[in-house]
C-alpha positions in Angstrom: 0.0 0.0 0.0 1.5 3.4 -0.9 1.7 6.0 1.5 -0.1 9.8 1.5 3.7 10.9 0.8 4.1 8.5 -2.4 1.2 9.7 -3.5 1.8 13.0 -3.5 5.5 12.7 -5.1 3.3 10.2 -7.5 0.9 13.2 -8.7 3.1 16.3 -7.9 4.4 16.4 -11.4 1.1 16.4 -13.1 -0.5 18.5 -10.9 2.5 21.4 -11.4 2.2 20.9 -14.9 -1.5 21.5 -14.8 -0.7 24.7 -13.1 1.8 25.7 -15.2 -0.4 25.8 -18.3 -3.4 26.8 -16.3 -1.3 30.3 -15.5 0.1 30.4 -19.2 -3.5 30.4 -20.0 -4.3 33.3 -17.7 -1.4 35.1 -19.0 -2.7 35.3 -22.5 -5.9 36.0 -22.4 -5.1 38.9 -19.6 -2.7 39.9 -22.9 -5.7 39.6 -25.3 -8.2 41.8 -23.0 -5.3 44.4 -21.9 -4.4 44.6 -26.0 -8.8 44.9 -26.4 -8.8 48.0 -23.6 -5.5 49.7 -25.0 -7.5 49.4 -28.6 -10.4 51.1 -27.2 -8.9 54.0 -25.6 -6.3 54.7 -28.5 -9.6 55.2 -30.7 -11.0 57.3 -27.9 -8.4 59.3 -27.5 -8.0 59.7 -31.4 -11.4 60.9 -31.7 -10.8 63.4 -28.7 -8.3 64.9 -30.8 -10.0 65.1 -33.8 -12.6 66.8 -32.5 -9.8 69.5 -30.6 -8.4 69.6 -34.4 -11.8 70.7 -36.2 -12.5 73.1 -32.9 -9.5 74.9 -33.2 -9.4 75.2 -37.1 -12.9 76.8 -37.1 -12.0 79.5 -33.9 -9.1 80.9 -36.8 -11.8 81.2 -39.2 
């Protein structure tokens, strides 16, 4: 009969390697939504300064 100790030293490699990818996984799609947000508030701010473009160009008029 093993012991609770074999055991463990039995599954500890699968179960670390299960963690491993679990985190890479977390990793990437933390990248994708952080890459998603950082889209959104570049066109945000690119329409801000649009409309601080056409603003100004009419006040010389």
């Amino acid at each position: 009969m093993m012991t609770f100790r074999d055991r463990v030293n039995a599954h500890l490699p699968v179960v670390l390697q299960l963690l491993s990818t679990a985190s890479l996984v977390v990793i990437a799609l933390s990248a994708l939504c952080g890459s998603q947000s950082l889209k959104k508030l570049a066109v945000s701010h690119e329409m801000n300064e649009l409309g601080q473009i056409h603003n100004g160009h009419m006040m010389k008029k």
